[in-house]
C-alpha positions as CSV (number, residue, x, y, z in Angstrom):
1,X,83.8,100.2,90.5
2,X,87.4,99.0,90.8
3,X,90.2,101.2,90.8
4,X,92.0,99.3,87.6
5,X,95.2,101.2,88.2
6,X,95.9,100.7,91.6
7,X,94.9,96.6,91.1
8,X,97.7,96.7,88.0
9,X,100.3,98.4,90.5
10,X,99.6,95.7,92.8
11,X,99.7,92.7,90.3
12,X,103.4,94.2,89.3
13,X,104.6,94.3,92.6
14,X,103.3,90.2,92.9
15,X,105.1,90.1,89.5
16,X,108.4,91.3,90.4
17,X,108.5,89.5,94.0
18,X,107.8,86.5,91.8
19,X,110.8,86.7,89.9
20,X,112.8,87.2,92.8
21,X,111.2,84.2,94.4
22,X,111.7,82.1,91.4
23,X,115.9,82.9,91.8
24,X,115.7,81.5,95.3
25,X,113.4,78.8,94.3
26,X,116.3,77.8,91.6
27,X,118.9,77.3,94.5
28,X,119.6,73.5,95.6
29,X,117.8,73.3,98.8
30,X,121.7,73.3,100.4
31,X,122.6,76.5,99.2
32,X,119.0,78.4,100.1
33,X,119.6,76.8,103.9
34,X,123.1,77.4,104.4
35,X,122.3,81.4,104.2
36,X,120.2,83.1,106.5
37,X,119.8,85.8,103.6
38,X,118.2,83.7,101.2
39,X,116.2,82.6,103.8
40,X,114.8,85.9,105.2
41,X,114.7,87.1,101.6
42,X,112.3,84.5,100.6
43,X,109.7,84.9,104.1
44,X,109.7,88.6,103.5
45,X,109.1,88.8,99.6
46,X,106.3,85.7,100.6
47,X,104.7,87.8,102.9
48,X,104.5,91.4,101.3
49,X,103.1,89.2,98.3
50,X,100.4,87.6,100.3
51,X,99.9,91.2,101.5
52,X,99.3,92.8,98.2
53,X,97.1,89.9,97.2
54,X,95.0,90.7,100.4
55,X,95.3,94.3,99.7
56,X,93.9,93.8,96.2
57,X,91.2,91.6,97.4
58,X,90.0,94.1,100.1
59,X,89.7,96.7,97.6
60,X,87.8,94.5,95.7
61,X,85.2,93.7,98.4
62,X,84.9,97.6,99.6
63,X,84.4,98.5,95.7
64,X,82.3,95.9,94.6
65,X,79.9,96.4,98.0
66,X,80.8,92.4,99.1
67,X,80.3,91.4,102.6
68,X,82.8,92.9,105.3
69,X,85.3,90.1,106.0
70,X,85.7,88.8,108.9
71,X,89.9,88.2,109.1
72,X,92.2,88.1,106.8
73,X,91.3,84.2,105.7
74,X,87.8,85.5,105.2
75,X,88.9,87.7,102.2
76,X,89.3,85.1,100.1
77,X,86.6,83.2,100.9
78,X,84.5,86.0,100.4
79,X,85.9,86.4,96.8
80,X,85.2,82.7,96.1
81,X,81.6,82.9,97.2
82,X,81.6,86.1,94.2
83,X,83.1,83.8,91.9
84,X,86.2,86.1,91.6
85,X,88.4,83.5,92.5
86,X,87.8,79.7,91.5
87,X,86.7,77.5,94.5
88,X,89.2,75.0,93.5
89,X,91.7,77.1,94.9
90,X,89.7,78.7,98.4
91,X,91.6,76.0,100.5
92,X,95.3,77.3,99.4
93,X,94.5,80.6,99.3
94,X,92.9,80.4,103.1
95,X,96.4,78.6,103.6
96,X,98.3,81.9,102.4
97,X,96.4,84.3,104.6
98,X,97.8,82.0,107.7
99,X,100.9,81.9,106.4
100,X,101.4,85.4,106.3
101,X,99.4,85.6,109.6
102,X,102.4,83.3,110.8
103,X,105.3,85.2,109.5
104,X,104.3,88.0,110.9
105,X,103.3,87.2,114.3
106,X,104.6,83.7,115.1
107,X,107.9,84.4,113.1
108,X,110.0,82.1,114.7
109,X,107.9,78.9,113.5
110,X,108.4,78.9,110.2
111,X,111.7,77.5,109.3
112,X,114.0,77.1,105.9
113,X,112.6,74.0,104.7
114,X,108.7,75.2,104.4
115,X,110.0,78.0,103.3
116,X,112.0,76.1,100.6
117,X,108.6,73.7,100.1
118,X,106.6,77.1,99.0
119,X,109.1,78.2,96.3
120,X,109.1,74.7,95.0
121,X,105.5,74.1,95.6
122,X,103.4,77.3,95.5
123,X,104.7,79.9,93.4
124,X,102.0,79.2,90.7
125,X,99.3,79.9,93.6
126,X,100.3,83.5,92.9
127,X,99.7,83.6,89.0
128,X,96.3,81.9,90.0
129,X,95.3,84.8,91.6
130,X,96.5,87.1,89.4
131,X,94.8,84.9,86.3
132,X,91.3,85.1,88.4
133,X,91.9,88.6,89.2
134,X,92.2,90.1,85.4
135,X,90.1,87.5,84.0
136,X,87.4,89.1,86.2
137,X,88.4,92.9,86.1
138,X,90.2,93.4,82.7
């Protein structure tokens, strides 16, 4: 069985980082490139997000007895073959697990405008998760 509590203290963390995200998604795409703070604010909160998502999904798998994954991509995939998370969505998550993958290892390849494309573009990729996550576990 799932350990509800620690799921919710990860979901809150995704929360808050979302909200922070959102304030640097709000800036002109000018004012979040001209300062290397925005920028760096936005890959780490992306990242430690990712991070609880994956954390979250791992303790899913170990709980609920799935297969054992195979990388970090694999988590979600793994979920989507459960039916945990819609299959709709298996590419983008896949595309999140490389991301952080990226961020942490190949750090200097991701510049300020993908950066700027993901707070425009994938912040709701997040609440999908979160959605699939309670809808299956609360």
């Amino acid at each position: 069985m799932v350990e509800k509590d620690l799921i919710r203290e990860k979901i809150k963390y995704i929360e808050q980082n979302l909200r922070k995200l959102q304030n640097l998604a709000d800036l002109s795409g000018e004012t979040f490139r001209k300062k290397f703070y925005y920028v760096e604010s936005a890959k780490h909160l992306l990242q430690v997000s990712i991070e609880a998502m994956l954390d979250i999904s791992q303790h899913i798998i170990a709980r609920q007895r799935y297969r054992a994954p195979k990388n970090y991509a694999d988590v979600f995939v793994i979920l989507v073959e459960e039916g945990v998370l819609p299959e709709d969505k298996k590419d983008t998550f896949i595309q999140m697990a490389r991301f952080r993958n990226r961020v942490v290892h190949l750090y200097h390849q991701v510049d300020e405008d993908e950066l700027y494309e993901i707070l425009q573009e994938g912040l709701g990729d997040f609440q999908e998760f979160i959605k699939s996550i309670v809808g299956k576990f609360f």
